[in-house]
C-alpha positions as CSV (number, residue, x, y, z in Angstrom):
1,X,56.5,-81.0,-101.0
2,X,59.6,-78.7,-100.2
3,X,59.3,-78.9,-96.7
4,X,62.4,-76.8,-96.1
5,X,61.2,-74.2,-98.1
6,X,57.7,-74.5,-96.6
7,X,59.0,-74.0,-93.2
8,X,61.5,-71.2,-94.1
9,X,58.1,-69.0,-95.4
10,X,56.6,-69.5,-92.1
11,X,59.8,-68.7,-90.3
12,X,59.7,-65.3,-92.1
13,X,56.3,-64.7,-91.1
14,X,57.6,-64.5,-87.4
15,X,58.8,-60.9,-87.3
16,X,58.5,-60.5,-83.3
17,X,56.5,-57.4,-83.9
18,X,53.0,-58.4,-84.3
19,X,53.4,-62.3,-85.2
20,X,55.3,-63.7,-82.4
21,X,54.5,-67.6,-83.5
22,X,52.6,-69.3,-86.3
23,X,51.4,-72.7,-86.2
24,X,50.6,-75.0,-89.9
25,X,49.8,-78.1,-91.7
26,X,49.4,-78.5,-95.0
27,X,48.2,-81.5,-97.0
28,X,48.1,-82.4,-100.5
29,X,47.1,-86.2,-102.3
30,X,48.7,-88.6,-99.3
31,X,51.2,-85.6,-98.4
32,X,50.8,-83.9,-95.1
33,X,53.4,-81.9,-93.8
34,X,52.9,-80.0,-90.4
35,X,54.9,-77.5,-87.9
36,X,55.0,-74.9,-85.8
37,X,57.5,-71.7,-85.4
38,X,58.2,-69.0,-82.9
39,X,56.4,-69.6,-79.4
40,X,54.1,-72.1,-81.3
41,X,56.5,-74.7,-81.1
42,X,56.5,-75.3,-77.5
43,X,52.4,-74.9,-77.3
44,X,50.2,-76.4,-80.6
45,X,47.0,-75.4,-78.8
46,X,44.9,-72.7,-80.4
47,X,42.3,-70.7,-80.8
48,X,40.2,-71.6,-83.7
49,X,38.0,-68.6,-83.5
50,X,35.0,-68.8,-86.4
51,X,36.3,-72.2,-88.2
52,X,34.4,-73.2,-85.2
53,X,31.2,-72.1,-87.7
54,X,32.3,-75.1,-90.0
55,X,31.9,-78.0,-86.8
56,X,28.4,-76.1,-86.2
57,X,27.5,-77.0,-90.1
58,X,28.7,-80.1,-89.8
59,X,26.4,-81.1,-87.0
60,X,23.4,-79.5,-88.9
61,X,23.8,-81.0,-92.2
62,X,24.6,-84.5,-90.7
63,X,21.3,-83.6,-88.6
64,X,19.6,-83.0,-92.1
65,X,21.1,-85.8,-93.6
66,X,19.4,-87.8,-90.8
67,X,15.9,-85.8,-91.4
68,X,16.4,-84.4,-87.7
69,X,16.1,-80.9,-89.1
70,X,14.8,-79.3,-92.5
71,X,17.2,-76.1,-93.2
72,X,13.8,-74.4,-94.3
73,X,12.1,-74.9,-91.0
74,X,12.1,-71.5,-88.6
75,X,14.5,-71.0,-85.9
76,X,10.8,-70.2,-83.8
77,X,10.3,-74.0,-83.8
78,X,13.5,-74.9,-82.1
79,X,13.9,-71.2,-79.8
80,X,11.3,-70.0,-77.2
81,X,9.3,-67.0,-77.8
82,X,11.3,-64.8,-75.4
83,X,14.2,-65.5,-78.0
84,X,12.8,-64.6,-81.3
85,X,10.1,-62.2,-80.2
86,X,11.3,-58.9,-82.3
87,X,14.4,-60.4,-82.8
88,X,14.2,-59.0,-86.4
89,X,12.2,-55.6,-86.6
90,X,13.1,-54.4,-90.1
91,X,11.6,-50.4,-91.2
92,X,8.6,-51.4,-88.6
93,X,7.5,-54.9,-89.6
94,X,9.0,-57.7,-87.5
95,X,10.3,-60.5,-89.5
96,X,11.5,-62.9,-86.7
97,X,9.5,-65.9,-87.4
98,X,10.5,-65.8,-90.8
99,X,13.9,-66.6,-90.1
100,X,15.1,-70.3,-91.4
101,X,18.1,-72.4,-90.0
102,X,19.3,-71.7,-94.0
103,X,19.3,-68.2,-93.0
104,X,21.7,-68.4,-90.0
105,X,24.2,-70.5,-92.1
106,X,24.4,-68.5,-94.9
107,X,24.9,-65.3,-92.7
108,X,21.5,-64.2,-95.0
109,X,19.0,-63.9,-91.7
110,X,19.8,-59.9,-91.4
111,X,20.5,-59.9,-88.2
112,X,23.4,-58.0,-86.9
113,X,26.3,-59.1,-85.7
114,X,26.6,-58.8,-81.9
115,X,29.9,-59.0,-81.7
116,X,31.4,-56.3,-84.1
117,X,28.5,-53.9,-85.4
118,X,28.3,-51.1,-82.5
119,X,26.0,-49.9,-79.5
120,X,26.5,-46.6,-78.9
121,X,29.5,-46.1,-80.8
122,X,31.2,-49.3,-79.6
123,X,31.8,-52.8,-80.3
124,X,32.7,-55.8,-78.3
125,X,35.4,-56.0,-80.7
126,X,36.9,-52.9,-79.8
127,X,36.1,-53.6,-75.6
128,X,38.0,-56.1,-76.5
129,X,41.0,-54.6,-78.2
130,X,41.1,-51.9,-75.5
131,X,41.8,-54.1,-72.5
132,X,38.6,-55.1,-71.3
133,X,38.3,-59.0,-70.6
134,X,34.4,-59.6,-70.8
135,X,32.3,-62.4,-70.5
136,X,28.5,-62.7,-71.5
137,X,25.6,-65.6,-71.7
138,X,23.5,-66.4,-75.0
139,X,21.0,-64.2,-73.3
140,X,23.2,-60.9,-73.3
141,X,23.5,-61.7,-77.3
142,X,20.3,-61.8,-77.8
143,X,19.4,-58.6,-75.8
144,X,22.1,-56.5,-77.4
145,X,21.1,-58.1,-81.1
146,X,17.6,-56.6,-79.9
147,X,18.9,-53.4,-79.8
148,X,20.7,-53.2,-82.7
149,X,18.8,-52.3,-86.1
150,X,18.9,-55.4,-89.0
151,X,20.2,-54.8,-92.3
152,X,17.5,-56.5,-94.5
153,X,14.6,-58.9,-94.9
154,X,15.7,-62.5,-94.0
155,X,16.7,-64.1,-97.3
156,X,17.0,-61.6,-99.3
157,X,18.3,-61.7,-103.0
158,X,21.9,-61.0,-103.0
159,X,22.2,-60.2,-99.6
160,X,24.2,-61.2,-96.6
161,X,25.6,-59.7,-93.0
162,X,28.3,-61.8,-91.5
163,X,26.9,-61.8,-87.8
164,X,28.1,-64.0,-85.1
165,X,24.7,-63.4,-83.9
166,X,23.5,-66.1,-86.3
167,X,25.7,-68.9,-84.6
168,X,24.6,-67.9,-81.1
169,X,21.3,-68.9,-82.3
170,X,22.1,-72.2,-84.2
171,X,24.3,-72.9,-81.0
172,X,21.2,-72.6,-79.1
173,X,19.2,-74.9,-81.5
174,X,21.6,-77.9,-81.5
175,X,21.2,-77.8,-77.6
176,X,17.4,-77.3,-77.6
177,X,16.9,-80.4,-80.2
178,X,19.6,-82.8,-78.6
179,X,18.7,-81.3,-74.8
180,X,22.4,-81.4,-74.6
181,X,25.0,-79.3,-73.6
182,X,26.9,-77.9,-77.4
183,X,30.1,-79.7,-75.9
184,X,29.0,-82.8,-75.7
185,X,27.0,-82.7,-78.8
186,X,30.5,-82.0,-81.0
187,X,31.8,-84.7,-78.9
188,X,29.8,-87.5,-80.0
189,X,29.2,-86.1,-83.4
190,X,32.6,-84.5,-84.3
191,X,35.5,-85.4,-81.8
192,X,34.8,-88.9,-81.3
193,X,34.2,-89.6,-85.0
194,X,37.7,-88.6,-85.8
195,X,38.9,-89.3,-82.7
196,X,40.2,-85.8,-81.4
197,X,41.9,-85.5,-78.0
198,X,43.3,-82.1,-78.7
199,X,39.8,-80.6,-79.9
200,X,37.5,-78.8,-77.0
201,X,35.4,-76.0,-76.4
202,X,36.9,-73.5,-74.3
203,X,34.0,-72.9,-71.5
204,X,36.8,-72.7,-68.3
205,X,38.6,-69.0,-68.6
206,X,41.1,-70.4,-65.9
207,X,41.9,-73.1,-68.8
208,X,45.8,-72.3,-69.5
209,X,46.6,-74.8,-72.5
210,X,45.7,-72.8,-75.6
211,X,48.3,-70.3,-77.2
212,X,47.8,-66.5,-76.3
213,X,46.2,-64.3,-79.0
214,X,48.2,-60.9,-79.7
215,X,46.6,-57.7,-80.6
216,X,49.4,-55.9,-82.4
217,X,52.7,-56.7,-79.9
218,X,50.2,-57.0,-76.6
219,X,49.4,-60.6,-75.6
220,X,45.6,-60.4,-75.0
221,X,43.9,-60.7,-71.5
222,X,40.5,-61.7,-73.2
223,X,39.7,-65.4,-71.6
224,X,36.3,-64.9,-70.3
225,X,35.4,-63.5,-74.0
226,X,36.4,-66.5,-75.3
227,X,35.2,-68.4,-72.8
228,X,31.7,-66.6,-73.8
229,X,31.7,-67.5,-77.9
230,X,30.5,-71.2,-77.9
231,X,29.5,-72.2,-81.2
232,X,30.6,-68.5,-83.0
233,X,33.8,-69.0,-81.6
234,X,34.8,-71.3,-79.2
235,X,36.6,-74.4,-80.4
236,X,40.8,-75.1,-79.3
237,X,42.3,-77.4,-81.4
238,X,45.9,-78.1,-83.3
239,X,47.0,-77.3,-86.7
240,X,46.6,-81.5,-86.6
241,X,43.7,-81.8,-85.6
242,X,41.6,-79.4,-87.7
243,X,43.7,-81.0,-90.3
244,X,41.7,-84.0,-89.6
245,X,38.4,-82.3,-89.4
246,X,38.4,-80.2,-92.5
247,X,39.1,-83.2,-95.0
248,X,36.5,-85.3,-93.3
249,X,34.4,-81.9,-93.7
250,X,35.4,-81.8,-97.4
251,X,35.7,-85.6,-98.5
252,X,31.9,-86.6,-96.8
253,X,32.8,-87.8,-93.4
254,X,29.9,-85.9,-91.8
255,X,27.5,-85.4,-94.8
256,X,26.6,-86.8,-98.4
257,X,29.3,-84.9,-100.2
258,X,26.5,-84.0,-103.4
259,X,25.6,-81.0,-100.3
260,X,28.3,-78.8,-101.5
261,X,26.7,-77.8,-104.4
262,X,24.2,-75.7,-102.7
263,X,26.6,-74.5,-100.1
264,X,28.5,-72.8,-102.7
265,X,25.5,-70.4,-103.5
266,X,27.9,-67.7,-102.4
267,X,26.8,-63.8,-101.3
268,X,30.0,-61.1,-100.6
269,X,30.2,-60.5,-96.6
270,X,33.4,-58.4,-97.0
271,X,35.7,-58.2,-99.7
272,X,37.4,-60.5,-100.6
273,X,35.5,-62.8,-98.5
274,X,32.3,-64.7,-99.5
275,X,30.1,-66.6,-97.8
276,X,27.8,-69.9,-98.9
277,X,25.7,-72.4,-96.4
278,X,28.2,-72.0,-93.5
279,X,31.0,-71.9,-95.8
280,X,33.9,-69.2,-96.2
281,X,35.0,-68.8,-100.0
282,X,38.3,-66.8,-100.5
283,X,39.2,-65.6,-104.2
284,X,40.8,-62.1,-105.5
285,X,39.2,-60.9,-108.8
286,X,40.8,-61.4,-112.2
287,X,42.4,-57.6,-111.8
288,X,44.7,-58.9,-108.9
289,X,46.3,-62.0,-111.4
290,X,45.3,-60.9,-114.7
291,X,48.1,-63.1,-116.1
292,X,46.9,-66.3,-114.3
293,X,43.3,-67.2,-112.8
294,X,43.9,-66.9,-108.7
295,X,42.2,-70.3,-107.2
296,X,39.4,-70.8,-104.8
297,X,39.8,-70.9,-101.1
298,X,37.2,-72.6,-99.3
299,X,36.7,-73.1,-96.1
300,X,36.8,-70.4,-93.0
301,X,39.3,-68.0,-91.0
302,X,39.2,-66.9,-87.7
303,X,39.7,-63.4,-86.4
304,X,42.5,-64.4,-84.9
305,X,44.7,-65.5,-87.5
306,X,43.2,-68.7,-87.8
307,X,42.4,-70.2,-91.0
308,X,41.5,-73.7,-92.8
309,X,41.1,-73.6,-95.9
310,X,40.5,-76.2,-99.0
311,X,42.0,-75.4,-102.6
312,X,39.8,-77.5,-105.1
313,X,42.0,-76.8,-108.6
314,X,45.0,-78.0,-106.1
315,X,43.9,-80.4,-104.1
316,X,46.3,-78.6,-100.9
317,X,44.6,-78.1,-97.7
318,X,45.9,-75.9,-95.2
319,X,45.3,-75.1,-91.2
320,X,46.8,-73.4,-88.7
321,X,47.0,-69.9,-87.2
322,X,48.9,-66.6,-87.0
323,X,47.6,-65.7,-83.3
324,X,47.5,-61.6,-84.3
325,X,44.0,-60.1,-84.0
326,X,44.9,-56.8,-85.6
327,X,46.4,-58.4,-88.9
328,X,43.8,-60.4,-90.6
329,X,45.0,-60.3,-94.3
330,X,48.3,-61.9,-92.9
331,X,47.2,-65.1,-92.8
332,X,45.9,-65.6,-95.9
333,X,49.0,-63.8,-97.8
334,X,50.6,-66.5,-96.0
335,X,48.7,-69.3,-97.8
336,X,49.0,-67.7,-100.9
337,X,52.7,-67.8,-100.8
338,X,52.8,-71.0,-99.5
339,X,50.7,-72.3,-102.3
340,X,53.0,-70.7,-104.9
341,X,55.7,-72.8,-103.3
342,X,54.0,-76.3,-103.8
């Protein structure tokens, strides 16, 4: 690896505008190169945002791999009736208890997204982005999900909704089965395994450590939000440290690695993003690099600028994060180029 030239394209990421730090590790065969830029070098603590999704699968398919769980059984064995009951109403037929743990991974339940499809005109999203530092329970998600209309019948061919609404619910699961607490559970099942001490979930909105995430040039007041995402959302960690996680993900740490070929049964969620069985895939059509085939991502972003990400024809992982809510195609321009540079 060029390192020098690896750090100078991050460098000239940092324009002071919008991205006011960035924060990466890359790693390739028994490479691994890692560094920080901007006001991320004095602070390697981030936001993960919804790579948090990917430690959520993990514990599920281990669960499987343990026949804890089936990823057919109904979320109405694992949630009380208050929960599901016309959770999914779809044109007048109510389809809750047809919804499968497969369902909420795959981001193919129907449900909407609580988080960024609208009441009344407005998302949380854009309460968010306008100043407002909110907080909310699992029980507020599943009331405002309630209100909101679903987009199809659960499973359906061809068809998936990115909703953090799904998470919430397998969130909700892992603490029903293990009648633990979700931190704790990714603490025996994730931290410890690969030893993380820089991993948490952020539950404390006093807690200071983590980087600040920008919308455009304002540094965001938003930490009882974040305090409020959990298993959608919620995980800190280092550019290190996911490092660690997503090649244990990807090499069979948590799971027997032969899973991956079902979890790459992929359904568009917003282009160019796909999604599989709690798995992001990121590839631009043959009309952007007619010249030369663009390679896979897989993996997951966050909506802050986060992203790890797994390059199969290349072998390169990357982590790390941007910080900038209102840019999210920076990031991964940013791993292209960096890719083009290995």
């Amino acid at each position: 690896m060029n390192t020098q030239k690896l750090e100078q394209i991050l460098w000239s990421s940092v324009d002071n505008r919008k991205i006011f730090g960035a924060s990466l590790c890359i790693s390739k065969e028994d490479e691994t190169f890692t560094t920080a830029c901007g006001n991320m070098q004095s602070n390697p603590s981030y936001f993960i945002a919804s790579i948090t999704k990917l430690y959520i699968t993990a514990v599920f398919l281990q669960w499987r791999s343990n026949a804890i769980i089936d990823l057919d059984d109904p979320i109405c064995k694992y949630l009380s009736k208050e929960v599901t009951d016309k959770l999914h109403v779809h044109k007048g037929k109510d389809y809750s208890e047809l919804i499968t743990i497969r369902h909420l991974l795959s981001q193919t339940s129907g449900l909407p997204d609580y988080f960024e499809d609208k009441i009344n005109g407005q998302s949380l999203l854009n309460r968010l982005t306008q100043g407002e530092n909110l907080s909310w329970s699992f029980d507020d998600t599943i009331k405002w999900t309630k209100q909101m209309k679903p987009l199809f019948v659960p499973g359906a061919r061809g068809k998936a909704h990115y909703s953090d609404t799904n998470f919430q619910l397998l969130g909700k699961i892992i603490e029903n089965i293990s009648k633990q607490n979700l931190e704790d559970v990714l603490n025996q099942l994730v931290y410890k395994v690969l030893n993380l001490k820089n991993t948490w979930l952020y539950l404390d909105p006093n807690d200071q450590r983590p980087a600040s995430i920008y919308f455009n040039s304002t540094k965001m007041n938003a930490s009882h939000a974040l305090a409020s995402f959990k298993a959608d959302g919620g995980i800190v960690s280092t550019a290190a440290e996911n490092m660690l996680f997503l090649k244990a993900f990807f090499e069979g740490k948590f799971f027997p690695i032969h899973y991956f070929e079902e979890m790459k049964n992929w359904n568009s969620v917003m282009f160019p993003l796909q999604y599989g069985l709690g798995i992001m895939r990121f590839k631009l059509p043959m009309f952007f690099s007619p010249f030369k085939p663009f390679p896979e991502f897989i993996g997951h972003s966050g909506l802050s600028g986060a992203f790890a990400f797994y390059v199969p024809s290349k072998k390169v992982f990357f982590t790390g994060t941007i910080n900038q809510l209102a840019s999210p195609s920076t990031s991964f321009k940013l791993m292209i180029k960096l890719l083009n540079n290995l």
